[in-house]
VOMI-340958 format. One record per residue (C-alpha): residue in three letters; y, x, z. Coordinates in steps of 0.05 Angstrom, whole numbers, plus 32768, in hexadecimal, padded with zeros to 4 digits. Layout:
! VOMI-340958
alaYXZ ...
This chain:
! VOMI-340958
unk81047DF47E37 unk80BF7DFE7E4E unk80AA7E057E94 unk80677E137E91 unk80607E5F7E7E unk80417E8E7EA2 unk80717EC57EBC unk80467EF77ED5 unk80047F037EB2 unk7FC47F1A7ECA unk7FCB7F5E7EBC unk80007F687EE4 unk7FD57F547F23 unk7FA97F877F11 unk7FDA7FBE7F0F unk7FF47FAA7F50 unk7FA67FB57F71 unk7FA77FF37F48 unk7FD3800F7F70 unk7FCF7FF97FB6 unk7F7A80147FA9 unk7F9C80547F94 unk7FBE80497FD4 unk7F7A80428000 unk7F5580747FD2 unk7F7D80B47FEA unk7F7F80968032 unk7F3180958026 unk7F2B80DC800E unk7F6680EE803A unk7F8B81087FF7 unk7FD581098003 unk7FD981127FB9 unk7FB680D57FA0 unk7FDA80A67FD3 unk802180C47FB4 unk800A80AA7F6E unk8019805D7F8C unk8058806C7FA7 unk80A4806E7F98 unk80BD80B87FAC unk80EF80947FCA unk80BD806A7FEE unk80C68051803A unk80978038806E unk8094801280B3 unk80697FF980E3 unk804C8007812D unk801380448135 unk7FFC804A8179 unk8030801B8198 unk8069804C8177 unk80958038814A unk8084806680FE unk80BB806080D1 unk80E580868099 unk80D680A8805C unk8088809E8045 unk807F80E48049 unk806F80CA8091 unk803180AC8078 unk802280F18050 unk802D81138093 unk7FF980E680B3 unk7FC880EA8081 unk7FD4813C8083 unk7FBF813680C7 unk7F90810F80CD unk7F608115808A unk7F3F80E28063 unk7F1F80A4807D unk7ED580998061 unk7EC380588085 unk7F088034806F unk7EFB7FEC8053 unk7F317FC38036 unk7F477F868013 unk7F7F7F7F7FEB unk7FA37F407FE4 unk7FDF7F2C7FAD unk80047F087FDD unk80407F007FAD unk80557F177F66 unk808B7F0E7F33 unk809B7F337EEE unk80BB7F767F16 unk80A77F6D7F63 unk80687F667F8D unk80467F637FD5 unk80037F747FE2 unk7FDA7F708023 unk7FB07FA68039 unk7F807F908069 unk7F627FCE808B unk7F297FE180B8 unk7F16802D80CD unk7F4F805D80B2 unk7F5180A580C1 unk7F618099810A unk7F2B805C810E unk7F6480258119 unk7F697FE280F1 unk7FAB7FCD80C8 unk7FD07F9C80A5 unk7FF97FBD806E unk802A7F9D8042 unk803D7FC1800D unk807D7FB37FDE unk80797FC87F97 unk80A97FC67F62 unk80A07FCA7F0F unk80C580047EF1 unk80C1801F7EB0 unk807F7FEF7EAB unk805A80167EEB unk80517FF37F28 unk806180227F64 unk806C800E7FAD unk80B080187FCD unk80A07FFC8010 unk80637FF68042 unk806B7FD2808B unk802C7FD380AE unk80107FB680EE unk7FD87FDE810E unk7F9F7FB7813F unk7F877FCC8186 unk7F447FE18191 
């Protein structure tokens, strides 16, 4: 038995950053639209905005993004911070959304059907 194959190729990186930029690229155009393309329908998501706990169905974060429009200064980084054949978590490191605040997301994605689509996002935001 050999050990020494490797499980995950490179590709598959990419299409995980494929979608979490599809992810940052609606935020940035503040297209509710494009950011549905990287997730599940039956996506979820969780995390602290303003000191209030936001969590539920994703269509939260299409509610926020409704509201509040796109986000032209947002920079990011995305970071693989784990991967196997079927699941991933990337970190979004992010400064100047739609509201100006700074995040953390991590975002959960999952291989079906041979897409890459994220089923979870828990998020930290920064004070100013």
């Amino acid at each position: 038995m050999n050990t020494n194959i490797k499980a995950v190729p490179t590709a598959d990186y990419n299409g995980v950053i494929a979608v979490a930029q599809k992810y940052v690229d609606g935020l940035r155009i503040g297209s509710v639209e494009h950011i549905a393309q990287a997730f599940h329908k039956d996506a979820v998501m969780y995390g602290f905005t303003n000191g209030a706990l936001l969590g539920g169905p994703i269509a939260n974060l299409y509610d926020f993004v409704t509201k509040n429009g796109k986000a032209p200064a947002i920079t990011t980084r995305l970071d693989v911070l784990a991967i196997t054949p079927t699941t991933a978590v990337v970190r979004v490191d992010m400064e100047q959304d739609a509201i100006g605040a700074d995040y953390n997301d991590y975002l959960t994605l999952i291989k079906i059907g041979g897409d890459w689509q994220v089923i979870a996002k828990v998020y930290h935001q920064f004070e100013k």
